[in-house]
TORMAR-928230 format. One record per residue (C-alpha): residue in three letters; x, z, y. Coordinates in steps of 0.25 Angstrom, whole numbers, plus 5000, padded with zeros to 4 digits. Example, Ala and Ser with C-alpha at 12.3 -4.5 7.8 and 13.67 -1.06 7.14 Angstrom:
2
ala504950314982
ser505550294996
This chain:
304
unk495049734883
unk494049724895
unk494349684908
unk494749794917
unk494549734931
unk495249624941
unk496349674950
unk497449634954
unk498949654949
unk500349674957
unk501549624949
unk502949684954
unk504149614951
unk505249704947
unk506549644949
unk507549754943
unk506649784929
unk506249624927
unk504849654926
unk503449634933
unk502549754933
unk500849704935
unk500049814943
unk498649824945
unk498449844956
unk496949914958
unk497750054953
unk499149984952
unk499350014938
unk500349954930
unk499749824922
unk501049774916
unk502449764916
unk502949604914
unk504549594909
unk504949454917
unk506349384922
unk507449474926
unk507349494940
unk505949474944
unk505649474960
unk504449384966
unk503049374961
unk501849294963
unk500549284956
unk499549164955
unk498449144963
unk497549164950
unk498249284947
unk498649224933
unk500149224935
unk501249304942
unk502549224945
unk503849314946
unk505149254952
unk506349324945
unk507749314952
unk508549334940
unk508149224930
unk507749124943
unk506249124934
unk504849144939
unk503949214929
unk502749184926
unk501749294922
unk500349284918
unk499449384923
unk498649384911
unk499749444902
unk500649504911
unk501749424905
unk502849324909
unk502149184904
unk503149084910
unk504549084916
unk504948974925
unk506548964930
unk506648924944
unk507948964950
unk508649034957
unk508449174962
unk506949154963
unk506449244973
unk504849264977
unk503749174973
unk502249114980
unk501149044974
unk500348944981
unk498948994982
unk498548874973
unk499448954962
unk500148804958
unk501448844965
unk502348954966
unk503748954976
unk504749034972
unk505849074980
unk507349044974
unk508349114983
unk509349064976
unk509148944978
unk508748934992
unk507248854987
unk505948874983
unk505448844970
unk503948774967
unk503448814952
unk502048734947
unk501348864942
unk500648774931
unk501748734925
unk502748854929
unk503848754933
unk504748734945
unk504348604952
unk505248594964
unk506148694973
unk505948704987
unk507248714995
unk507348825007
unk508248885016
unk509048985014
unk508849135006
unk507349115004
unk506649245002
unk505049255002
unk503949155002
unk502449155006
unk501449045003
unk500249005011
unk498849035008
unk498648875007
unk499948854999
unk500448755009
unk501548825013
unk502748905006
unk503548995016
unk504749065013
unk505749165021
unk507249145020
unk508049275021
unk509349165021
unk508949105035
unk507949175043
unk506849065039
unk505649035035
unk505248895025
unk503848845024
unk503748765012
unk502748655011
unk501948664998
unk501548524996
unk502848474997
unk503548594993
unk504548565006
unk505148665017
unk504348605029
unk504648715040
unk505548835042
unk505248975052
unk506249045057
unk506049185055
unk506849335057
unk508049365048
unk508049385033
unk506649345031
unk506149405020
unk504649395014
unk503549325020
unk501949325019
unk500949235023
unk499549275028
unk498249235022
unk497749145032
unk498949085032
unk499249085045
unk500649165047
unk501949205038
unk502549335040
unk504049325036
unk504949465036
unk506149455042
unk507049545035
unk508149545042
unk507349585055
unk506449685050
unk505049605055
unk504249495052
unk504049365057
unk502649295057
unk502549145054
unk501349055060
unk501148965049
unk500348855055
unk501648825063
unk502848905055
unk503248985068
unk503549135067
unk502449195077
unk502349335087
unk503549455085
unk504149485072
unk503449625066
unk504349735064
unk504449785049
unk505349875041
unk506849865035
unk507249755026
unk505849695025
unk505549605012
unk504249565008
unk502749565014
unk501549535011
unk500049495021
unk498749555015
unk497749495010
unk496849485024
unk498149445033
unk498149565041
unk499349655035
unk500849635031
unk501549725021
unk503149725024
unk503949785013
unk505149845021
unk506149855010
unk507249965015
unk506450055023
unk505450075011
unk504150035018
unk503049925019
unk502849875033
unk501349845037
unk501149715047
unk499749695054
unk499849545054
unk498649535063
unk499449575075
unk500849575067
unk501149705069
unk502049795058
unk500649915058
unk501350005046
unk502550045040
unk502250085024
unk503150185017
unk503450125000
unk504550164993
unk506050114990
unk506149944993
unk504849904997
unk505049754993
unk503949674987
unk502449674992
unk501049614988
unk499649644993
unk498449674983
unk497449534985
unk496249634991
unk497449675002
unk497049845001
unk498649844992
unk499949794995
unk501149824985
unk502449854987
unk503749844978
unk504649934979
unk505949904975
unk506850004975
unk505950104971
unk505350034958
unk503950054964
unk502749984968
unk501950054981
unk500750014985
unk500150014998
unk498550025002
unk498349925015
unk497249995019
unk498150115025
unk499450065020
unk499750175014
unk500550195000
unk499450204987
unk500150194977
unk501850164970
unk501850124957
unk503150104950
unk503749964945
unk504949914939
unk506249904943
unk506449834958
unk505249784961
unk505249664971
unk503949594971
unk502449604970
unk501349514969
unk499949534967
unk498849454958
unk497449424963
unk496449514955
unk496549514940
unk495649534928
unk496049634919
């Protein structure tokens, strides 16, 4: 068989059916449909593109997937109710939240094994590397904070207050700042990162705010708004909340194509994936999924 093109592929995690549905996502036809762990919620692909890790809350195991074959290829316990998951921009590392167990778990990629757990505050929720890989932060939906994790040393070395219930958090692409949702409040905090303090007003966003995501050029936020069924749109050059995008039922996870002109949107309740073209943020396309989808991430482009 011949090759047919690169492009890239969106990989939704569907907690209800225990399964992970592989998009392409130049026509966002369906690839694959990949049987993992009961239960499986967050997902992050490699750097190469060669691998997807899937978190799944049930069996307390991360997944591994091979891109290649669009099958499970590893399977690594780590604990307790694990939750989402980053890898370091170097791809040696990934940090995987355990809400269970109030820590963070580091897992080598080469050799697929747990090497050390990291332990944070309270009920921690999200978590956002930076493009250095220095620095892991991670929101705490138990206590209003923020941890910043030093990589190096794989220590908590600071803490930022935030709003209430913070819920997920995104870096942007320079770098320079955090944006963290505080759920409880309905806005969004931003974090300076150069000295870890929460900068200008809050930005208003929509009912029971979960995840976001920064485009690839660091000048747009995507805000999915869980109970009022929309996607809020955050201009992060002036930090102001610029759209508000209908979706359907549960809008929870969300993850931006890599040429930024696509952001995808799970919808939970709805078994649905909608996706919306950034250009005029308007709804192009809803493909349907499995059952509950939480999570979405996206490889750099493939070769098919």
């Amino acid at each position: 068989m011949g090759f047919t093109g690169v492009t890239a592929r969106a990989y939704v995690t569907n907690l209800g059916s225990g399964d992970v549905y592989v998009f392409n996502t130049s026509n966002n036809a369906l690839i694959g449909i990949i049987d993992v762990d009961d239960g499986p919620y967050g997902a992050a692909v490699t750097p190469d593109g060669l691998r997807v890790y899937v978190t799944t809350i049930v069996n307390g195991t991360v997944n591994v997937i091979s891109t290649a074959t669009n099958t499970v290829i590893d399977t690594i316990l780590i604990g307790f109710f694990p939750g989402e998951l980053v890898i370091t921009p170097d791809g040696t590392r990934a940090y995987a939240v355990l809400i269970g167990e109030d820590a963070v778990a580091v897992i080598d990629t080469e050799t697929n094994t747990v090497i050390e757990k990291i332990e944070v505050r309270d009920g921690p929720y999200s978590i956002a590397v930076t493009p250095d890989g220095t620095r892991i932060y991670v929101s705490h939906f138990g206590d209003d904070f923020v941890s910043v994790i030093d990589t190096d040393t794989n220590t908590v070395v600071d803490s930022v207050t935030v709003g209430t219930f913070p819920t997920g958090i995104a870096i942007t692409p320079d770098g320079t700042r955090a944006y963290v949702i505080n759920g409880g409040d309905e806005n969004v905090s931003v974090i300076q990162l150069d000295d870890n303090t929460v900068s200008g007003p809050t930005i208003p966003v929509g009912f029971d705010p979960r995840q976001i995501v920064i485009t690839p050029d660091g000048t747009r936020a995507y805000v999915t708004n869980f109970r009022d069924d929309t996607v809020t749109v955050i201009d992060t050059v002036n930090d102001l909340a610029i759209d508000t995008i209908p979706v359907l039922d549960g809008p929870l996870g969300v993850a931006v194509a890599p040429d930024g002109t696509r952001v995808y949107i799970t919808n939970a309740n709805a078994d649905s994936v909608s996706v919306i073209r950034t250009a005029d943020n308007t709804v192009i396309d809803t493909t349907g999924v499995g059952d509950d989808p939480n999570f979405v991430a996206i490889s750099p482009p493939i070769l098919e």
